[in-house]
Backbone as JSON Lines, residues from 0, in Angstrom:
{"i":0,"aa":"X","n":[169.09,-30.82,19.33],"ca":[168.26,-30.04,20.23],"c":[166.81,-30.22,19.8]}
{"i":1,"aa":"X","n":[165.45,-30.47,20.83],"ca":[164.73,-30.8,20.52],"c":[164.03,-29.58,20.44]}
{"i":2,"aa":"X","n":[162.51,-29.23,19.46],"ca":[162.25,-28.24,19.72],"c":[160.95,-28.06,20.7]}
{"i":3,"aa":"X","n":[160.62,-26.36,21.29],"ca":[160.31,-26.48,22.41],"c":[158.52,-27.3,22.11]}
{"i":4,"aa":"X","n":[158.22,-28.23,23.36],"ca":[156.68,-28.52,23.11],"c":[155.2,-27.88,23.73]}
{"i":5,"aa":"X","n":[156.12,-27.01,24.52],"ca":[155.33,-26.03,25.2],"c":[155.87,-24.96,25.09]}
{"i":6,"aa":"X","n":[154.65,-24.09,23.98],"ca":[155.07,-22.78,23.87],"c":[154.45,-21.92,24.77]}
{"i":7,"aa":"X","n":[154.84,-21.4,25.39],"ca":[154.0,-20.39,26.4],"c":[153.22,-19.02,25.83]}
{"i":8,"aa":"X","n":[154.19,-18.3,25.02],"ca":[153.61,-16.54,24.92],"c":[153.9,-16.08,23.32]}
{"i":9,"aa":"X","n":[153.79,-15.32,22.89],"ca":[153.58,-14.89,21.95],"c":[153.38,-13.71,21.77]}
{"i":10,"aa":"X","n":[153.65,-12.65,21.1],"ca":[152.77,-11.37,20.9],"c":[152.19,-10.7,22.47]}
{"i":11,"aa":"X","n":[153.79,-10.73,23.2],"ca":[153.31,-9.61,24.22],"c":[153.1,-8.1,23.95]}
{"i":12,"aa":"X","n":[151.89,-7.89,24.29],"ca":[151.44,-6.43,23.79],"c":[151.77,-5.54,25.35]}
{"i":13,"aa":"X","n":[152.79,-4.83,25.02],"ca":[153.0,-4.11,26.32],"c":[152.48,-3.06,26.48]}
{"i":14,"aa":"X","n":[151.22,-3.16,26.95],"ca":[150.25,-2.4,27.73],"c":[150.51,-2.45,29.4]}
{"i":15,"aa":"X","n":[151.13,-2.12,30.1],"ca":[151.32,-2.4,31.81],"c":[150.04,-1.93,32.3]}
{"i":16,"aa":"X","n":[149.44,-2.91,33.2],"ca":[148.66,-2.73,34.19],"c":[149.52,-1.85,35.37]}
{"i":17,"aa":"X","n":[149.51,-0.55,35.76],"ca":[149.9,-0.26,36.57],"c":[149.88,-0.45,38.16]}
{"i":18,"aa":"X","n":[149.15,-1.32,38.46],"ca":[148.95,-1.97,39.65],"c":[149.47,-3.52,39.78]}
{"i":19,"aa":"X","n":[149.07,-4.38,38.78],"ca":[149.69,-5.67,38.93],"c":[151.25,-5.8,37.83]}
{"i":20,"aa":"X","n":[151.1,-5.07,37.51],"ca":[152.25,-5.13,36.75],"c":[152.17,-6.25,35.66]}
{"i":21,"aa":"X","n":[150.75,-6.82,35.47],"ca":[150.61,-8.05,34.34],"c":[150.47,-7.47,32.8]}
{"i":22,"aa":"X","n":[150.99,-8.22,32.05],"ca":[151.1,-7.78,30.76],"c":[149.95,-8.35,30.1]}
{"i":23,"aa":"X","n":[148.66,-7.63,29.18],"ca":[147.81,-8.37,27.99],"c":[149.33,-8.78,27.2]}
{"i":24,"aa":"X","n":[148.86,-9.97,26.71],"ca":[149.32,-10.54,26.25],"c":[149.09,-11.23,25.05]}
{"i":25,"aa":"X","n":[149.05,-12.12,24.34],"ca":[148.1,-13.08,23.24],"c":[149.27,-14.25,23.31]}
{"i":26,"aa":"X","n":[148.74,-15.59,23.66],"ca":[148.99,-16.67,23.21],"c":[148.85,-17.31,21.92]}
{"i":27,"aa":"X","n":[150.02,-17.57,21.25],"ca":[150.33,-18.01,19.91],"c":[150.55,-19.31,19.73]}
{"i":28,"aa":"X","n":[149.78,-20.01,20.75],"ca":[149.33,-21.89,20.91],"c":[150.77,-22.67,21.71]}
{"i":29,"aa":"X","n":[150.16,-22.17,22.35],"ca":[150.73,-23.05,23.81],"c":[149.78,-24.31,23.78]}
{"i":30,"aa":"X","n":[151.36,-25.23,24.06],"ca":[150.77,-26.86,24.02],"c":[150.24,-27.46,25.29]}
{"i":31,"aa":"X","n":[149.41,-27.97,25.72],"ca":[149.2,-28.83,26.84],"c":[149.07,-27.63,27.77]}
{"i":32,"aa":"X","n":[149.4,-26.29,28.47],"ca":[148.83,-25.67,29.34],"c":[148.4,-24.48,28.58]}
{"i":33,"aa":"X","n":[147.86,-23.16,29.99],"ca":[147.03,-22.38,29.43],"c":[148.16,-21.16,30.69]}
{"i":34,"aa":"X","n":[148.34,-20.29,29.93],"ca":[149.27,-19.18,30.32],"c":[147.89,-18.43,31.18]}
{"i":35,"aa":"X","n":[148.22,-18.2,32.24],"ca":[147.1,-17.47,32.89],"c":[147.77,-15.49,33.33]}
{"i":36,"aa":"X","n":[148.93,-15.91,33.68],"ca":[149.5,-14.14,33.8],"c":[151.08,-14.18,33.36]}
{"i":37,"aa":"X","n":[151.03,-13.12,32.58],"ca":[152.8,-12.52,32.02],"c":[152.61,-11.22,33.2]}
{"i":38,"aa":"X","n":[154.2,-11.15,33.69],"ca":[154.5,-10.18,34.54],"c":[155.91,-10.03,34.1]}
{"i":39,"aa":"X","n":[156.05,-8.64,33.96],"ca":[157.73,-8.19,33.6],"c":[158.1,-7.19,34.21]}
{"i":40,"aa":"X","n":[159.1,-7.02,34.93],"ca":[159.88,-5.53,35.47],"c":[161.55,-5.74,35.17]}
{"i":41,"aa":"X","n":[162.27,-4.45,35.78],"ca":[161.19,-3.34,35.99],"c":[160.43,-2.92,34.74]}
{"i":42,"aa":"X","n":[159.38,-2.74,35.22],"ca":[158.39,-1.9,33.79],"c":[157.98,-0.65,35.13]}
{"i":43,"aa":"X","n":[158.36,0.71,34.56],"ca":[157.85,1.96,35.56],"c":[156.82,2.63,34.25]}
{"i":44,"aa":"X","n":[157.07,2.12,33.28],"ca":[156.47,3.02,31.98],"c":[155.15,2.37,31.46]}
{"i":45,"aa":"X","n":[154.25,3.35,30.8],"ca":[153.39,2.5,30.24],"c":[153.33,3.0,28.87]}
{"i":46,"aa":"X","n":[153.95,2.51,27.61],"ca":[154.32,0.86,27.34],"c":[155.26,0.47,28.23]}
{"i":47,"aa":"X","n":[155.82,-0.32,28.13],"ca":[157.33,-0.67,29.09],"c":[158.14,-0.68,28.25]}
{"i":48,"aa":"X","n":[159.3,-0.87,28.68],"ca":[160.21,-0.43,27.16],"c":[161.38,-1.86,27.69]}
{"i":49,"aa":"X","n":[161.8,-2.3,26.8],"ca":[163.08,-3.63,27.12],"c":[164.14,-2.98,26.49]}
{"i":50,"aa":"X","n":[164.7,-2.58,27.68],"ca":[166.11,-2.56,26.8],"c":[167.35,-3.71,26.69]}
{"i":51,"aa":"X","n":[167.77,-3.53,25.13],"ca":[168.7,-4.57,24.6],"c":[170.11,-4.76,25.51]}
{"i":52,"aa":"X","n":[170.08,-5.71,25.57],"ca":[171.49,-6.0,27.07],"c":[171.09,-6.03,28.45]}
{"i":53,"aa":"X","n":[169.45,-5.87,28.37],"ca":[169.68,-5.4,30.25],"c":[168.56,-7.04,30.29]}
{"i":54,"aa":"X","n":[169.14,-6.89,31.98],"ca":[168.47,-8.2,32.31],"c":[166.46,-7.86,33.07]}
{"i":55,"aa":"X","n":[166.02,-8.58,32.75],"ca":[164.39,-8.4,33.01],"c":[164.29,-9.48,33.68]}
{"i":56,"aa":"X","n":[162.91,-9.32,34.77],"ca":[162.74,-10.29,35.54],"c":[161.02,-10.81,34.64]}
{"i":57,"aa":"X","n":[161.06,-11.89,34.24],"ca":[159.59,-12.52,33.63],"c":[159.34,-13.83,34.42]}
{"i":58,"aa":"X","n":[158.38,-13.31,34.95],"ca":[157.04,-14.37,35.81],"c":[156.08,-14.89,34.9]}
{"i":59,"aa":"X","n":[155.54,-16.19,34.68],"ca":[154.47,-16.43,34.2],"c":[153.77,-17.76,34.59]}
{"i":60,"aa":"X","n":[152.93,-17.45,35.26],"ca":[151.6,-18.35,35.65],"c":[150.82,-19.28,34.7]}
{"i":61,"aa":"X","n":[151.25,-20.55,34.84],"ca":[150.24,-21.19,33.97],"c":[149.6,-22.63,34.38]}
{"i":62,"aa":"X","n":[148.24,-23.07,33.99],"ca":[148.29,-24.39,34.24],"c":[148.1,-25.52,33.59]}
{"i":63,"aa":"X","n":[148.79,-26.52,33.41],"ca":[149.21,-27.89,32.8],"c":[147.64,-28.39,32.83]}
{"i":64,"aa":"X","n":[147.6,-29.2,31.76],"ca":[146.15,-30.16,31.01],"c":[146.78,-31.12,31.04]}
{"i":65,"aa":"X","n":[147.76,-31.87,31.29],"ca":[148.36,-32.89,31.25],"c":[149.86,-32.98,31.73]}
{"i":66,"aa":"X","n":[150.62,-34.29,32.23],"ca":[151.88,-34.41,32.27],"c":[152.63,-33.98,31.22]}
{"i":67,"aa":"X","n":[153.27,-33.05,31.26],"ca":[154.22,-33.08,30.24],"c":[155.78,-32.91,30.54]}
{"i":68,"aa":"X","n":[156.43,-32.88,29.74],"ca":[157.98,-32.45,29.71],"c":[158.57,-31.3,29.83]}
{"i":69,"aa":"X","n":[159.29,-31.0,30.03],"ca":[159.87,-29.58,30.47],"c":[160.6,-28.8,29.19]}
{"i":70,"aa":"X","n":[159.82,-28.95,27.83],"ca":[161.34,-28.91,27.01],"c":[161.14,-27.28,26.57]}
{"i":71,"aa":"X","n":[161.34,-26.2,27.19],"ca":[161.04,-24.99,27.04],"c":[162.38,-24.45,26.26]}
{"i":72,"aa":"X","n":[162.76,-23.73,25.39],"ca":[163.87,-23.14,25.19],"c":[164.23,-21.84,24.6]}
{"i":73,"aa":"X","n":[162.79,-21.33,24.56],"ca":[162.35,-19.7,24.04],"c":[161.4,-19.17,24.08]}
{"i":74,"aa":"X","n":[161.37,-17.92,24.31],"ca":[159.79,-16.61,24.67],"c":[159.91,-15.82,23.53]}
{"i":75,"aa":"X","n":[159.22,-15.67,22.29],"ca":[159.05,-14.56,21.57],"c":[158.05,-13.78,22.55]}
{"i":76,"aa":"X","n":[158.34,-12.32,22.06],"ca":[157.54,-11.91,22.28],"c":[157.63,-9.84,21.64]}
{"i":77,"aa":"X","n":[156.84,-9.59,21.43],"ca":[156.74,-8.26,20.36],"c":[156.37,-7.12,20.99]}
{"i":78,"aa":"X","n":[156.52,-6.2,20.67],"ca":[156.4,-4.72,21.23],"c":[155.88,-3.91,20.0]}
{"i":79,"aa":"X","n":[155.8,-4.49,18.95],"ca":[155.14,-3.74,17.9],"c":[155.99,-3.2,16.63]}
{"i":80,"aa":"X","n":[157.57,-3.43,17.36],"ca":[158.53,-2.91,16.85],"c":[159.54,-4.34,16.42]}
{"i":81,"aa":"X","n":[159.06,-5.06,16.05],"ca":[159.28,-6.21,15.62],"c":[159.66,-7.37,16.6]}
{"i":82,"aa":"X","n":[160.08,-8.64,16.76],"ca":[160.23,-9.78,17.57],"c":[161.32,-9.32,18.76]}
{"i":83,"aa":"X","n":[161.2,-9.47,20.38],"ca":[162.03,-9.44,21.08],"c":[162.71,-11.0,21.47]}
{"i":84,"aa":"X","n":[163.64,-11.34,21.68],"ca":[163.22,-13.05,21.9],"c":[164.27,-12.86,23.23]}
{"i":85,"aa":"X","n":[163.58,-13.65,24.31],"ca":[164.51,-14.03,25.54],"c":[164.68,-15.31,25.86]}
{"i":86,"aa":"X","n":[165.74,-15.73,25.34],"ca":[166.29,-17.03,25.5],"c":[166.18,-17.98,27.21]}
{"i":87,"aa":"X","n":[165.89,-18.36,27.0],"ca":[165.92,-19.48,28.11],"c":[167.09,-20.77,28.17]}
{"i":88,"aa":"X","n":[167.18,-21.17,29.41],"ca":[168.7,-22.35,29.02],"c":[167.66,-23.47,28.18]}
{"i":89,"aa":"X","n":[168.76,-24.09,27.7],"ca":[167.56,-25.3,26.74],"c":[167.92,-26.13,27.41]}
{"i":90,"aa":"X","n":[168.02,-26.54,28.54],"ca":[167.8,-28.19,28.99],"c":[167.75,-27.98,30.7]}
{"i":91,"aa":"X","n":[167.02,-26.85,31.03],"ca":[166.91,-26.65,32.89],"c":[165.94,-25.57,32.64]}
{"i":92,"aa":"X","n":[164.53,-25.73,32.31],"ca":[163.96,-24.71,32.97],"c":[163.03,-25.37,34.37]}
{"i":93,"aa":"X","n":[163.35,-26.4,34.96],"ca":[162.84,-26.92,36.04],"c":[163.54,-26.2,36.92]}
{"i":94,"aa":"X","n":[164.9,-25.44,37.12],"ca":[165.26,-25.03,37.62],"c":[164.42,-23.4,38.24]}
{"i":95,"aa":"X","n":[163.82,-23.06,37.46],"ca":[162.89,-21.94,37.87],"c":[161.41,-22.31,37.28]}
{"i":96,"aa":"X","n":[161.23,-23.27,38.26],"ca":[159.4,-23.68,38.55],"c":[159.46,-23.88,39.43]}
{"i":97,"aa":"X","n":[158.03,-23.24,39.88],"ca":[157.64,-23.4,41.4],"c":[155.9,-23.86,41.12]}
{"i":98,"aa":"X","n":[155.79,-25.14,41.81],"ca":[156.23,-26.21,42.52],"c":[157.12,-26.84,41.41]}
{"i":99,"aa":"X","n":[158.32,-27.01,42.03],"ca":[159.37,-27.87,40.61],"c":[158.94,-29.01,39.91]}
{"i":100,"aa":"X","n":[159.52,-29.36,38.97],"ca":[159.33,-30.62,38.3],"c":[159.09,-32.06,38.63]}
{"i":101,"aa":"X","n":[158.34,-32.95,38.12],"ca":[157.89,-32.83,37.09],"c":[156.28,-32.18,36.59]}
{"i":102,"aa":"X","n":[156.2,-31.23,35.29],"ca":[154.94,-30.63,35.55],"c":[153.72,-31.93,35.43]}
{"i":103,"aa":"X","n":[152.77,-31.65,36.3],"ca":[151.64,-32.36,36.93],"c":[150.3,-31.8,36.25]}
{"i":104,"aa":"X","n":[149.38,-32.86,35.42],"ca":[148.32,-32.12,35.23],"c":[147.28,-31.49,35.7]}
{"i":105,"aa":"X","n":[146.55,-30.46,35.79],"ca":[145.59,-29.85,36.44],"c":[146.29,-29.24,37.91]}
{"i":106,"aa":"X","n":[147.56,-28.8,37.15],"ca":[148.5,-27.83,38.41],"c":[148.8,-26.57,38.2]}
{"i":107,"aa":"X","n":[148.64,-25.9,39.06],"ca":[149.28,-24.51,38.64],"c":[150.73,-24.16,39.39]}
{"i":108,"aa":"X","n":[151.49,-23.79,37.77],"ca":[153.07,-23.42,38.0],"c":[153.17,-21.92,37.97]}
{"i":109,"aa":"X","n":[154.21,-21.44,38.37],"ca":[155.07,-20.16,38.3],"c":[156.09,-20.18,37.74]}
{"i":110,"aa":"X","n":[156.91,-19.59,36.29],"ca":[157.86,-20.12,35.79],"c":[158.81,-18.58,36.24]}
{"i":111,"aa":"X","n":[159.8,-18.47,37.15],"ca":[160.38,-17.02,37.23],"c":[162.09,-17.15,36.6]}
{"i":112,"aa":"X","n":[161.51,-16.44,35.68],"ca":[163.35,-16.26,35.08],"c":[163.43,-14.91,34.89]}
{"i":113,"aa":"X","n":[165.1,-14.35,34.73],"ca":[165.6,-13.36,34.74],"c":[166.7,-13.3,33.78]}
{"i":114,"aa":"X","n":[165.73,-13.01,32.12],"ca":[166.67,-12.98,31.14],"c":[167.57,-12.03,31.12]}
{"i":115,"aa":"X","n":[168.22,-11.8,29.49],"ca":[169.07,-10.62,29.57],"c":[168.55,-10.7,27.79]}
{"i":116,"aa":"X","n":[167.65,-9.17,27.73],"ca":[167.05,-8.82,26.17],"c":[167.76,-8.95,25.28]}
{"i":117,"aa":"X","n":[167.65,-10.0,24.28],"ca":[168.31,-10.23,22.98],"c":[169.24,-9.02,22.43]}
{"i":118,"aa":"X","n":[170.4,-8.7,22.14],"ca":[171.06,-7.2,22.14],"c":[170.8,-7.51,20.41]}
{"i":119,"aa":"X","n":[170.54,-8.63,19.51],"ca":[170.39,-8.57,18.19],"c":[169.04,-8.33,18.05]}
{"i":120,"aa":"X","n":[168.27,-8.25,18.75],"ca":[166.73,-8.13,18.36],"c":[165.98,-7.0,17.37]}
């Protein structure tokens, strides 16, 4: 298994915008694009709270500096209360990009998946 070359997120600080529902966030060096919005629900709370076993819907907007590969296969991301991690499949996340694959440089994607919160986290 290769590991991922585009990291997207890092150190989501769940602060909810109560109107867009976008999360501040901090990028922890994402390769080749630039994460422009994290969105998670349901979030009704502000912090938002993930609970372990349940499935979450995560949107995230970003745009490519170059052609690259699709090899995505994990989201850390933190609540303060140590690492949450939502797994992604490791060999199809073209399957939820919009405009699909292959990513194109100086494009902007939508990556929408609908994990289920690490229950070991």
């Amino acid at each position: 298994m290769m590991y991922c070359k585009v990291v997207f997120t890092c150190g989501l600080l769940l602060g909810l915008s109560t109107v867009t529902e976008c999360f501040n966030f901090k990028d922890c060096g994402s390769i080749d694009v630039s994460v422009m919005r994290v969105r998670l629900s349901p979030c009704n709370t502000e912090p938002c709270v993930l609970v372990r076993g349940k499935t979450v819907r995560m949107e995230i907007e970003f745009e490519a500096f170059r052609d690259i590969a699709a090899e995505l296969h994990e989201i850390r991301g933190s609540s303060g209360h140590g690492p949450q991690v939502l797994q992604f499949p490791e060999d199809d996340i073209c399957a939820h990009l919009t405009p699909p694959c292959p990513i194109k440089a100086r494009k902007f994607y939508v990556l929408l998946y609908r994990p289920r919160v690490n229950v070991n986290s």
